[in-house]
Steps between C-alpha positions, in 0.01 A plus 500: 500500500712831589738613296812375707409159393424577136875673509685182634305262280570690157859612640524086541335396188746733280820386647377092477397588146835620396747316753304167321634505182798620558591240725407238243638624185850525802468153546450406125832710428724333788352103379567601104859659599557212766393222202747669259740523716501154563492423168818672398710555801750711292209803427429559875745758512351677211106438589535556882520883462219527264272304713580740811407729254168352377401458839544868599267615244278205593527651828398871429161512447466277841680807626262729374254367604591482854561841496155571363360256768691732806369787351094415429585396899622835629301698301 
């Protein structure tokens, strides 16, 4: 195996590693907010900012981790 392939299977391997949890832990904000929300329609105004907000720093470390995947690639 040359070293091209090694580089597109790690660069692949670290951005599934941390897209995966990220995109859980996303979902398992938007069902908790989503099941609040439908509990007490009056507090979606107040909780529907703070999950945006949640999910954003959910979000970052998929980010990052894309990043690091485009750069193990083009290195």
């Amino acid at each position: 195996m040359d070293l091209e392939a090694i580089k597109y299977i790690v660069a692949g391997v670290t951005v599934m590693l941390g897209i995966m949890p990220s995109a859980i832990f996303e979902g398992k904000i938007g069902v908790a907010a989503m099941e609040a929300m439908g509990r007490n329609p009056s507090a979606g105004a107040e909780m529907f900012p703070r999950m945006i907000v949640a999910m954003a720093i959910t979000e970052s470390p998929a980010i990052f981790a894309f990043v690091m995947g485009i750069i193990i690639l083009f290195s």
